[in-house]
Structures are given as C-alpha cells and as structure tokens.
N, CA, C and O of each residue as an XYZ file, in Angstrom:
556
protein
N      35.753     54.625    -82.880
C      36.647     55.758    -82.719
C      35.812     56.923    -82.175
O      34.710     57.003    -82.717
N      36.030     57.720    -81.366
C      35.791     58.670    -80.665
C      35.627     60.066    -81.220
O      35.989     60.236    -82.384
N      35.079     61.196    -80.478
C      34.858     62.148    -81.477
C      36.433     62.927    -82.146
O      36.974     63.166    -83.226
N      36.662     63.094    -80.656
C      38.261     63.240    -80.492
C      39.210     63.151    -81.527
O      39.698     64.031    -82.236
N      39.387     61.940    -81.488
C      40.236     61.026    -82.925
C      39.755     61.314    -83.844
O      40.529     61.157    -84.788
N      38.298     61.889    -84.288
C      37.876     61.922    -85.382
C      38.176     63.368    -85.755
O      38.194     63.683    -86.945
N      38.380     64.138    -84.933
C      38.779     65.498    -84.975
C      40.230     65.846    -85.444
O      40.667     66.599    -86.314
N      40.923     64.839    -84.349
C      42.252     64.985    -85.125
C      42.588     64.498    -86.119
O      43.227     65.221    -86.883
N      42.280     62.957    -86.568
C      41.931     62.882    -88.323
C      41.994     64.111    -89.575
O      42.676     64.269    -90.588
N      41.045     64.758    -88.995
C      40.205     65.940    -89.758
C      41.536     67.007    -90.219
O      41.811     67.546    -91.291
N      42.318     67.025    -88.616
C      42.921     68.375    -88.081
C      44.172     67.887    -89.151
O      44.702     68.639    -89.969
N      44.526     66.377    -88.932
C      46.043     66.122    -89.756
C      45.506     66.038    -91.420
O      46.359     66.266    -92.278
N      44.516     65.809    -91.727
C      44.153     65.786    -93.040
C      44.187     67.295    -93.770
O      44.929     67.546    -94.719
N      43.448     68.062    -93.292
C      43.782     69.363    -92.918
C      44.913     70.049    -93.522
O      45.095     70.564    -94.625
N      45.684     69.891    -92.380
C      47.124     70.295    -92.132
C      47.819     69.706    -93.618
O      48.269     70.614    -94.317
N      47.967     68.287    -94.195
C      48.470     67.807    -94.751
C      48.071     68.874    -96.313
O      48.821     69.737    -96.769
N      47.457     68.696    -96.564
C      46.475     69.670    -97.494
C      47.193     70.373    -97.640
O      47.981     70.353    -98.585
N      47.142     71.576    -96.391
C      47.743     72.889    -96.698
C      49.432     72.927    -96.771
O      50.143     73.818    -97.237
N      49.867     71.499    -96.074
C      51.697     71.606    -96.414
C      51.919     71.473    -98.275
O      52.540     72.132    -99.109
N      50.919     70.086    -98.320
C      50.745     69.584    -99.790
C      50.780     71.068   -100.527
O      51.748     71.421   -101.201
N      49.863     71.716   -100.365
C      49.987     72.861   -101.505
C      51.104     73.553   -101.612
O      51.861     73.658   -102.577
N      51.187     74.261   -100.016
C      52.408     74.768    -99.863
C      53.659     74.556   -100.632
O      54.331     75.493   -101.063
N      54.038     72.960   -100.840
C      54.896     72.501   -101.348
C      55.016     72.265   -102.732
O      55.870     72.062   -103.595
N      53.748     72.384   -102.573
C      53.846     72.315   -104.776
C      54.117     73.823   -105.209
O      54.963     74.159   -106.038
N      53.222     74.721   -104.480
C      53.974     76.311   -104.798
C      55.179     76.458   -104.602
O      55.841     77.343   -105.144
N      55.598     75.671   -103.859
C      57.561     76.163   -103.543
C      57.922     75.819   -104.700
O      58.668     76.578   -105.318
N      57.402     74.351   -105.404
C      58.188     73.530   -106.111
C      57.758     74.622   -107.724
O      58.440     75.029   -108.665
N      56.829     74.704   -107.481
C      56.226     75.422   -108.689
C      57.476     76.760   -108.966
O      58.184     76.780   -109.973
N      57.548     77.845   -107.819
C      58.209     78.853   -107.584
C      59.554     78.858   -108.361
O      60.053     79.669   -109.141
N      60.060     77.362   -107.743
C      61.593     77.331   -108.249
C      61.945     76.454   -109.184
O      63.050     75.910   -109.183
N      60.662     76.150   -110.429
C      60.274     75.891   -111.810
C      60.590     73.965   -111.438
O      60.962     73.182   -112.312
N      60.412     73.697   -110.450
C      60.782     72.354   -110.443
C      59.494     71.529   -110.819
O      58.348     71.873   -110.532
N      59.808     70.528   -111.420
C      58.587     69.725   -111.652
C      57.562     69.329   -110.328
O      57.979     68.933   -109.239
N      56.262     69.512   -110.656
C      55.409     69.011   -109.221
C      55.183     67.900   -108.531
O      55.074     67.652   -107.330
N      55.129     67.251   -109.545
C      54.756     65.998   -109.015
C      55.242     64.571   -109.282
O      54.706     63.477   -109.455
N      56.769     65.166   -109.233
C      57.874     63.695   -109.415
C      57.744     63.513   -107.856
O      57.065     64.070   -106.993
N      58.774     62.396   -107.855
C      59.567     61.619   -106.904
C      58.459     61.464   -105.406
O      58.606     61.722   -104.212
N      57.125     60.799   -106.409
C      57.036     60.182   -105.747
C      55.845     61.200   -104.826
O      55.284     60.482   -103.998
N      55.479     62.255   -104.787
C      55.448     63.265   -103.855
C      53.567     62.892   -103.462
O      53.029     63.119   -102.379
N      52.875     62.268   -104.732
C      51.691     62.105   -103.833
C      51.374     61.098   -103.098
O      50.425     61.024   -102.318
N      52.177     60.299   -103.340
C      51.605     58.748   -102.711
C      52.405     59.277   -101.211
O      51.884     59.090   -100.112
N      53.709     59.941   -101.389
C      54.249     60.232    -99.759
C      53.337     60.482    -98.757
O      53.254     60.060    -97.603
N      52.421     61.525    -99.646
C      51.773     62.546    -98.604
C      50.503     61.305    -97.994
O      50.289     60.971    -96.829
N      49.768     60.791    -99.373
C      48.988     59.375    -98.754
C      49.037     58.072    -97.974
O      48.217     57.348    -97.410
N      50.532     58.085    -98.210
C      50.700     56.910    -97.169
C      51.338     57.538    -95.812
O      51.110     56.792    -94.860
N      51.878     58.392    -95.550
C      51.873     58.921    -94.256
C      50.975     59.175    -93.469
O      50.975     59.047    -92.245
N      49.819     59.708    -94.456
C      48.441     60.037    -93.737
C      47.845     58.243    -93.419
O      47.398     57.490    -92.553
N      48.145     58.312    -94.462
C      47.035     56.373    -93.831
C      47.741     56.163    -92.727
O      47.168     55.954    -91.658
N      49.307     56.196    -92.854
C      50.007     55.417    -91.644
C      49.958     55.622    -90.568
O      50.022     54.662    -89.800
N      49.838     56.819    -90.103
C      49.255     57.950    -89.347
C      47.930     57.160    -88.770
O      48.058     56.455    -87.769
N      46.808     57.278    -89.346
C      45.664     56.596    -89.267
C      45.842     55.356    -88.651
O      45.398     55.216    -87.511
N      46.557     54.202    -89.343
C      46.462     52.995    -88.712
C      47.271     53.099    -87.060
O      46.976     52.275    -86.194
N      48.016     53.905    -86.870
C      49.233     53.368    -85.771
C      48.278     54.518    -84.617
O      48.616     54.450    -83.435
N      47.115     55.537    -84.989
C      46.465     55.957    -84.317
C      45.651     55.184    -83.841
O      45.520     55.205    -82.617
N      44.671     54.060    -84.799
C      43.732     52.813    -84.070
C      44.466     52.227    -83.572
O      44.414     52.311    -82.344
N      45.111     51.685    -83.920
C      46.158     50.698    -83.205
C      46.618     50.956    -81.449
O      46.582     50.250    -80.441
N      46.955     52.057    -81.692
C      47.252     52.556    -80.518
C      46.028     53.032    -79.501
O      46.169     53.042    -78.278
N      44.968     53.372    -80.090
C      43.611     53.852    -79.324
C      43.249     51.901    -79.116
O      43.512     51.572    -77.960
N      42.973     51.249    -79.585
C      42.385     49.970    -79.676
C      43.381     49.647    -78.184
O      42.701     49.452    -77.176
N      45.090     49.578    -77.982
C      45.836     49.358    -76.753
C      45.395     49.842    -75.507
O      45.396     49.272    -74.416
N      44.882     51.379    -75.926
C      44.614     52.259    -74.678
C      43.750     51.823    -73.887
O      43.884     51.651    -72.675
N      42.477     51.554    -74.784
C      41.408     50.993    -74.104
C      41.246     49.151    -73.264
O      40.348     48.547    -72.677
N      42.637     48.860    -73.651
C      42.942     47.737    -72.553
C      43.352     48.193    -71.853
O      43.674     47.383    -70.984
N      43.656     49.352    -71.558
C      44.624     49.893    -70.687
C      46.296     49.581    -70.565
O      46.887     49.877    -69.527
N      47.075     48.894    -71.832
C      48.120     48.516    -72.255
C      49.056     49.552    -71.978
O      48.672     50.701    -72.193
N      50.572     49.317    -71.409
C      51.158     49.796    -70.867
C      52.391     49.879    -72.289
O      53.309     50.697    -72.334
N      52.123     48.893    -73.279
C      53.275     49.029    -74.364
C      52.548     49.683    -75.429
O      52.841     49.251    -76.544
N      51.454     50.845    -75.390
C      50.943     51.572    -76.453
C      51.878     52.320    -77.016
O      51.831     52.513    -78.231
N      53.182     53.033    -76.007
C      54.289     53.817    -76.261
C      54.934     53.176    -77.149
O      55.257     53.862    -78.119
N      55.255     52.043    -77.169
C      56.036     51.073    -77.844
C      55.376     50.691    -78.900
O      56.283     50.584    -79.725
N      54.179     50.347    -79.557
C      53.503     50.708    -80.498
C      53.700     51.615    -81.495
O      54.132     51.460    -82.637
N      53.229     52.830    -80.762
C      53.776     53.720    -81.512
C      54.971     54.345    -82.145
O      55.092     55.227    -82.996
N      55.974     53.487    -81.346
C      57.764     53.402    -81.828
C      57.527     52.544    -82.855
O      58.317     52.592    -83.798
N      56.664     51.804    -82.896
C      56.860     50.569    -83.951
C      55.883     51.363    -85.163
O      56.363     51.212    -86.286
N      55.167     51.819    -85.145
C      54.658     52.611    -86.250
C      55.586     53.184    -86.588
O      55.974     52.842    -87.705
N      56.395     54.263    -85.910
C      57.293     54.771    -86.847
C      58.127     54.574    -87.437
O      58.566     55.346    -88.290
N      58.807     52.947    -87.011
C      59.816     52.355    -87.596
C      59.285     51.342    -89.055
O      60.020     50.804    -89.883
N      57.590     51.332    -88.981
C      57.409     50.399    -90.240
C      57.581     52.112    -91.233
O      58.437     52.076    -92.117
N      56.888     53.331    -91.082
C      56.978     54.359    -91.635
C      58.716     54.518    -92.115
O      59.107     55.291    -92.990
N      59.135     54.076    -91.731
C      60.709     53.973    -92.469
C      61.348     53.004    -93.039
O      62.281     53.045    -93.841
N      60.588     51.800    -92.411
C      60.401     50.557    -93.630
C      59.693     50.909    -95.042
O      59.981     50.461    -96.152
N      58.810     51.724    -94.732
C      57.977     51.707    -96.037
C      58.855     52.831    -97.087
O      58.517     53.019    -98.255
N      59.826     53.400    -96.541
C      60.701     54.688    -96.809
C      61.429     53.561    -97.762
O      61.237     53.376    -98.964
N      62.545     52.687    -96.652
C      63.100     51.980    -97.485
C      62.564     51.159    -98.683
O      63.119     51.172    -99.782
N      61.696     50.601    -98.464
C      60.974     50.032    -98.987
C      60.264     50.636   -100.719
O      60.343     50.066   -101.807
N      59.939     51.290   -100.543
C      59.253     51.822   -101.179
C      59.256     53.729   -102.100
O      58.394     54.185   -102.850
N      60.475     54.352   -101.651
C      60.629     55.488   -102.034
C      62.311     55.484   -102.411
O      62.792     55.977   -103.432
N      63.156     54.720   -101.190
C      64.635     54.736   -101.679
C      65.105     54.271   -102.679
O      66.074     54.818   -103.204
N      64.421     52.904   -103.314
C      65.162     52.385   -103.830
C      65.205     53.499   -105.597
O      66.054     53.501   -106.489
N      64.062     54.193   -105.475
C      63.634     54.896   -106.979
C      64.481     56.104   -107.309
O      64.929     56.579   -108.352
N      64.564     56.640   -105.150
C      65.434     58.038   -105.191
C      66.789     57.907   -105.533
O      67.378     58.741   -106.220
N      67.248     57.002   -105.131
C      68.579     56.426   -105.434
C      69.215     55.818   -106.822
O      70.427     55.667   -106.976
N      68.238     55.494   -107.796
C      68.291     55.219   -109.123
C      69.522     55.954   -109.773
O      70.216     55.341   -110.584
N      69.735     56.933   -109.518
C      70.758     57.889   -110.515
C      71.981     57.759   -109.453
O      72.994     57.947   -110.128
N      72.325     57.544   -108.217
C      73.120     57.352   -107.758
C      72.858     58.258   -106.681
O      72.771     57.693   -105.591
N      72.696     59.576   -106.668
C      72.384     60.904   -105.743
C      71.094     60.816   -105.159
O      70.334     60.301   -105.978
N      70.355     61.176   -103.793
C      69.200     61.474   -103.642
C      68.975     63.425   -103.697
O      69.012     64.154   -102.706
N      68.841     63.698   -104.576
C      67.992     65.559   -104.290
C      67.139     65.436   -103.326
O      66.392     64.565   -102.881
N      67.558     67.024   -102.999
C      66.832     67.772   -102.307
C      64.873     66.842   -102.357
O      64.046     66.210   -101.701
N      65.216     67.522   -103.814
C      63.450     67.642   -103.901
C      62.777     65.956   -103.633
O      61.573     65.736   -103.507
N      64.165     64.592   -103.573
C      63.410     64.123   -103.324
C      62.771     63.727   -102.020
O      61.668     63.318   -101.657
N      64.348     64.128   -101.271
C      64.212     64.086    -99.722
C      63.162     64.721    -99.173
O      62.710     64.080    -98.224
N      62.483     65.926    -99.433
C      61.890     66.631    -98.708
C      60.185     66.275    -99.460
O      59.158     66.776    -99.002
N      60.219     65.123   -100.918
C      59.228     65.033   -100.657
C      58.781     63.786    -99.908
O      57.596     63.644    -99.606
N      59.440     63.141    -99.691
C      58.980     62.362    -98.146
C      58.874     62.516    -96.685
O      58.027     62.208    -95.846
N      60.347     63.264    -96.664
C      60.467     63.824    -95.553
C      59.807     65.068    -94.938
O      60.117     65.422    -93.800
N      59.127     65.570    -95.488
C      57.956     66.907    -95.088
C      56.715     65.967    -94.725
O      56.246     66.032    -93.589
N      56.281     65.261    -95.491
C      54.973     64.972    -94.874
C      54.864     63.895    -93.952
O      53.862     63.573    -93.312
N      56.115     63.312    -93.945
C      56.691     62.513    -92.633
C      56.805     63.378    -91.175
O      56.311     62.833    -90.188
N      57.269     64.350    -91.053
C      57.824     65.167    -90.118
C      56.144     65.687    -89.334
O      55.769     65.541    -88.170
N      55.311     66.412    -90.710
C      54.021     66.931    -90.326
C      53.486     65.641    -89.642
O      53.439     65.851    -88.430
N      53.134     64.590    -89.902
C      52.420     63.495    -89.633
C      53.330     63.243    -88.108
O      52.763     63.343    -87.020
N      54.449     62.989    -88.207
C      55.330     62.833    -86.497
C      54.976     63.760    -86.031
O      53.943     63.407    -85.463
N      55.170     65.203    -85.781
C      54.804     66.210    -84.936
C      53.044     66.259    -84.566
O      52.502     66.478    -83.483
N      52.690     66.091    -85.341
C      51.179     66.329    -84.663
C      50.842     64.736    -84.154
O      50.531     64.658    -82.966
N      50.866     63.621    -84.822
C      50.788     62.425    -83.914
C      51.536     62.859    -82.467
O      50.875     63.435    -81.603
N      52.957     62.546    -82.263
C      53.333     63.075    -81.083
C      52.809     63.517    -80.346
O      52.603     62.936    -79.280
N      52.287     64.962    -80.652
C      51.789     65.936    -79.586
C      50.554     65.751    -78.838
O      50.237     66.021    -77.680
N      49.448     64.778    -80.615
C      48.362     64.143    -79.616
C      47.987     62.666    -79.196
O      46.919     62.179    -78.827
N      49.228     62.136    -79.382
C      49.216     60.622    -78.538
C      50.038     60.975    -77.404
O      49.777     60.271    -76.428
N      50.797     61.691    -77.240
C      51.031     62.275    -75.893
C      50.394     62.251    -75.139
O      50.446     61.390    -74.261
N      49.464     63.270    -75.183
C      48.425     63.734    -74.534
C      47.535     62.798    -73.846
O      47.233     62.761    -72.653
N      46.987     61.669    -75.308
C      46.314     60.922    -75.010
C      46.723     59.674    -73.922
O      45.804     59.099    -73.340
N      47.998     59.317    -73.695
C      48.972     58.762    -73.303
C      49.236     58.927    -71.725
O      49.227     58.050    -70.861
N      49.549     60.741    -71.562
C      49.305     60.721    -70.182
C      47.998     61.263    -69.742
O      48.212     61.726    -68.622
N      47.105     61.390    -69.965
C      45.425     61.347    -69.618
C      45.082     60.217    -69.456
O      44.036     60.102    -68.817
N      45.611     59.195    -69.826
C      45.390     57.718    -69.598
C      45.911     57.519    -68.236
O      45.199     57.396    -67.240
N      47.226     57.493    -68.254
C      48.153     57.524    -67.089
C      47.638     58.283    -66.127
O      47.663     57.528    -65.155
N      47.185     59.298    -65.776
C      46.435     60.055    -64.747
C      45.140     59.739    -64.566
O      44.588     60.018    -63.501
N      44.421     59.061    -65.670
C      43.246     58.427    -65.353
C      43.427     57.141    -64.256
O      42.691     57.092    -63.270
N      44.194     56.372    -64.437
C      44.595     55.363    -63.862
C      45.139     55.400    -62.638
O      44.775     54.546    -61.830
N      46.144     56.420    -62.242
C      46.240     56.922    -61.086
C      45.216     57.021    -59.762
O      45.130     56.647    -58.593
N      44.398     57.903    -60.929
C      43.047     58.453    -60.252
C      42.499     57.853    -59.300
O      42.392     58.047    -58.089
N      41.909     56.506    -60.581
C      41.517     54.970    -60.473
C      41.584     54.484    -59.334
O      40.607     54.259    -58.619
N      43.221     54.184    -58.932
C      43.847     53.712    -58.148
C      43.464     54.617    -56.830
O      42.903     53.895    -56.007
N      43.566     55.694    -56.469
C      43.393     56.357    -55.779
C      42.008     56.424    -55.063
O      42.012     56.568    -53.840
N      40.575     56.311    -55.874
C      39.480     56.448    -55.518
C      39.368     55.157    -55.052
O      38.260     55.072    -54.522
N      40.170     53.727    -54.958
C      39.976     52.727    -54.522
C      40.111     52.329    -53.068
O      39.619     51.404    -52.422
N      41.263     53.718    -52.631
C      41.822     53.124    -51.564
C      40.858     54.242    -50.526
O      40.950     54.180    -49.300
C-alpha cells in the first residue's frame, strides 16, 4: 500500500474518531444511553470495511482493471449485507427501529461513503488519464 492510502487510512480513522465523539456528546446531551445499539462495533466495522474494499480496489487498479468501479459497488452492497445481517435483526427486536438506532449505523456508514467516494474517485480517474496518456505517448 502506498503512502497515499496510508494517509487516507489515517485521514478516515481520524475523521471517524471525531464523528464517534461527536456522537456520543449528542447522545450524552439528550441523556440517551451511549453505547447501545450496537454503536461501537458500527463505527469498527465500517472502518475495516472501508479498509478492505480500499485494497481490494487498489490491488484492481494496479492491473489496470476496468471493473474496480464495480468493486467498489460491491463493497457497498456487502456493507448493507452486513447491516442486514448483523445490526437489523437486533434493531428490529421491539418491533420499531429509533432514531438512535438508525443513526448509529447510519452516521458512520455515510462518513466512511463520502470520503471513500471522493478518494476512489480521484484515484479512479488519475488512473483513467494515466492510461490515456499511455496510449497517447505510444502513438
């Protein structure tokens, strides 16, 4: 892995941190319990998941794989397998899902999509213009 990746690692670990707190002060604020439903393992397995569908996808690039995009659709769809999987069936126990439990999956889901996004994007078409390039200095 590259320095790059290792930076953004850093940057979403980071970030996650400071939502994590953020969110326990909200929860704290409005006397709600901290650390039900589930709320730390959310924040840990988003971040791992995050992690894996980032190698995964860097490991494609460097074949120069044209379905890395598609990859990364598929990361986000096991990230909602693991939703179902693994957070609904507990939120749903009483019949209702709350607020507090939705948002504690769904916050550190959203942080982890927006910044993946923005830098597999990137990485995505820098590839694509590399290749261009490629092509170009050939002829």
């Amino acid at each position: 892995m590259n320095r790059k990746s290792i930076l953004f690692l850093l940057l979403l670990l980071g970030t996650l941190l400071l939502v994590f707190g953020i969110h326990v002060l909200i929860l704290k604020s409005l006397e709600k319990p901290l650390f039900e439903h589930k709320i730390v393992l959310s924040y840990f397995l988003n971040y791992l998941l995050a992690v894996v569908v980032l190698i995964i996808v860097k490991v494609n690039l460097k074949k120069k794989s044209s379905q890395s995009g598609f990859i990364f659709m598929a990361g986000s769809g096991l990230k909602f397998l693991i939703f179902f999987l693994f957070f609904y069936p507990s939120y749903k126990e009483d019949g209702v899902m709350a607020g507090a439990e939705f948002a504690a999956f769904f916050i550190p889901y959203a942080v982890c999509l927006t910044l993946e996004v923005a830098y597999l994007s990137k990485l995505l078409n820098n590839q694509s213009y590399s290749d261009i390039d490629s092509e170009e200095k050939k002829k």
